[in-house]
N, C-alpha and C positions, 0 to 999 in steps of 0.2 A: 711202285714196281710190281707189286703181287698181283694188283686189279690191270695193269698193263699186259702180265703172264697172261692173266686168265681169259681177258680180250683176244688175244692173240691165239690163246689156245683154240678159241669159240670160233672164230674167224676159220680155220682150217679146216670145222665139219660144214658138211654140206647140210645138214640140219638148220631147221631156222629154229634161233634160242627163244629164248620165252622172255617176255618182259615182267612177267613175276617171279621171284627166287621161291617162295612158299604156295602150298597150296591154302586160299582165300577160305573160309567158309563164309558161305552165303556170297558167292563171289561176282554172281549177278545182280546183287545192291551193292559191292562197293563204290566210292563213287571216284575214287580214282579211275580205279579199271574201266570203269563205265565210260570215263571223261577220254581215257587214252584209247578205246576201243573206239568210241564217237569219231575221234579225230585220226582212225585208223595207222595209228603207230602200229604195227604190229613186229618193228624190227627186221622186216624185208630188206634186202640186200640194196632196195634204191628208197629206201626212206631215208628222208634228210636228218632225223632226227631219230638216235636210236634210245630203249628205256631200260633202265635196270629198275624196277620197284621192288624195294625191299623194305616190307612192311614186319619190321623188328626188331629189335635195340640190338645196335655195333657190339661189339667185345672179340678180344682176340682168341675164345675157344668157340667162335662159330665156326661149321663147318664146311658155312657157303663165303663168308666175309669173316676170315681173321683177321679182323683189324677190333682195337679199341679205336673209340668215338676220334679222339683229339688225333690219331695216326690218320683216319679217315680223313678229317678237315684238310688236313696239312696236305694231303698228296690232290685234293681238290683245286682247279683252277681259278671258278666262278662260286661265290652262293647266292642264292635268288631265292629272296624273301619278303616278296610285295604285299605285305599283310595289309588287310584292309583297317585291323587296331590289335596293337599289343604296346599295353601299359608302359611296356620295356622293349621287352625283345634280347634275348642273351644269342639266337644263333647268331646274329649277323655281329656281335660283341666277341661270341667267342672265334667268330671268322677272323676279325680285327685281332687279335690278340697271337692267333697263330701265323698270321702276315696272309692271311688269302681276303684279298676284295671280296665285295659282296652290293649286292641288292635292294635296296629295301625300301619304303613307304615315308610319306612324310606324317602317317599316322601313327610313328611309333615312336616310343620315348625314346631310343634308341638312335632314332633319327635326329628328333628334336636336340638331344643334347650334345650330339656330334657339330651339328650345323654351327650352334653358338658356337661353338669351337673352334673352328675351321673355318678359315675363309672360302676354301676352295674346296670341299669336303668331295667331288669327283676326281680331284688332281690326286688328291690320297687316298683312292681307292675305296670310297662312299658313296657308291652311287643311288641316289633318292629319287623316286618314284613319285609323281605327283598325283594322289591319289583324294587328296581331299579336292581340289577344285578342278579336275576333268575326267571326264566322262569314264566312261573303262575301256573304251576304245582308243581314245588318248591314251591312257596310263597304255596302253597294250601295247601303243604304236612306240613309245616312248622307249618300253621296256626292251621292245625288240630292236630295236637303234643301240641303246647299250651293249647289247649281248651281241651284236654286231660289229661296234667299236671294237668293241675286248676282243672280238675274232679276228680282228683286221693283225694284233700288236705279235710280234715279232717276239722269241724266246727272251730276250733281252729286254726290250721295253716289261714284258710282263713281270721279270724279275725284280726289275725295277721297283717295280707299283707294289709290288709284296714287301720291298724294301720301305716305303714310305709307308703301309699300311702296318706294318708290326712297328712300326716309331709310334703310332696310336698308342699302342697297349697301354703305357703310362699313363690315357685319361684314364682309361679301367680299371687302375688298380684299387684293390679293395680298401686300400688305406683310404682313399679318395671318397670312392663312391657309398662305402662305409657312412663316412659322415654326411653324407648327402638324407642316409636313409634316419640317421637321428634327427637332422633336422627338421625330417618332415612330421616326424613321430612327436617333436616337440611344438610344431605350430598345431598340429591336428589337438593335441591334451591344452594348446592352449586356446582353442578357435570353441572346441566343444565342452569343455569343464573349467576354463579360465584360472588353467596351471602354467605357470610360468617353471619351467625348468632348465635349468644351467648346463652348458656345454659341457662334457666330460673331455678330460685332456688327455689326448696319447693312449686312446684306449683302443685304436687300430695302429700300433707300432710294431714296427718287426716282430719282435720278442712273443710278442701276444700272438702277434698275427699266426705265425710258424707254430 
């Protein structure tokens, strides 16, 4: 509602806003700005595609964005996170977790273990990027067919999809993924120093966890 306000307020000067909230230093090598100036966003009144770049961690005593990070996600539509490799990946986890769809790579663990999951990991609001076997033109053509789709869906449909993607959170939960991270801690001591050690029990339960 607040970034709504503030749209809205922006929309009534006849001023064209600025697609940066701070001022860059060295702002002719960043390579955002560089990427969004190339591709002439400038936020003019007939660009298809308008930019806020906010290059600086969320909290609710900023001056420009009072919002904390997780208020942020939440009032967000889409996230789009086609990383080309991340080990994990927590944006598009912690997207899942607060019900907003998302974006992302089949390069990323994140990916990978949603998929075993899920039969249908697009129906539940995981949409995967196929990034290791085509081209980046592919992946481009691809990505923008989604973000398309999502545009097409109706208040309702979209509701929906947040509804089926916050039913996820339960694969995240740290009790889970917790032991995921022991065991691998226990093949790696047993793969390189040939230690065998024993599963610990109920060491991610509530009680502890809290």
């Amino acid at each position: 509602v607040n970034i709504k306000r503030r749209v809205l307020s922006i929309s009534q000067h006849q001023n064209q806003p600025p697609i940066v909230t701070h001022n860059v230093v060295d702002d002719d090598k960043d390579e955002i700005l560089l990427h969004l100036r190339a591709c002439k966003l400038w936020n003019n009144l007939e660009d298809p595609v308008k930019v806020i770049y906010h290059p600086a961690f969320l909290n609710a005593t900023s001056p420009i964005l009072s919002l904390d990070y997780p208020d942020f996600v939440r009032g967000c539509h889409l996230g789009v996170f086609a990383s080309y490799y991340e080990p994990w990946g927590y944006t598009p986890a912690e997207c899942a977790v607060m019900g907003v769809p998302s974006i992302t790579s089949n390069l990323t663990g994140y990916a990978n273990f949603m998929t075993r999951r899920i039969s249908n990991p697009e129906h539940s609001g995981v949409y995967v990027v196929d990034r290791r076997y085509k081209s980046f033109n592919e992946c481009k053509h691809q990505m923008a067919n989604i973000m398309w789709r999502f545009c097409q869906m109706d208040r309702r449909q979209r509701i929906q999809l947040r509804n089926k993607v916050e039913r996820l959170s339960s694969l995240l939960d740290w009790r889970n993924l917790g032991m995921e991270y022991v065991k691998a801690r226990n093949l790696a001591l047993k793969k390189v120093y040939g230690i065998e050690m024993p599963m610990p029990q109920n060491i991610f339960n509530e009680k502890k966890f809290l």
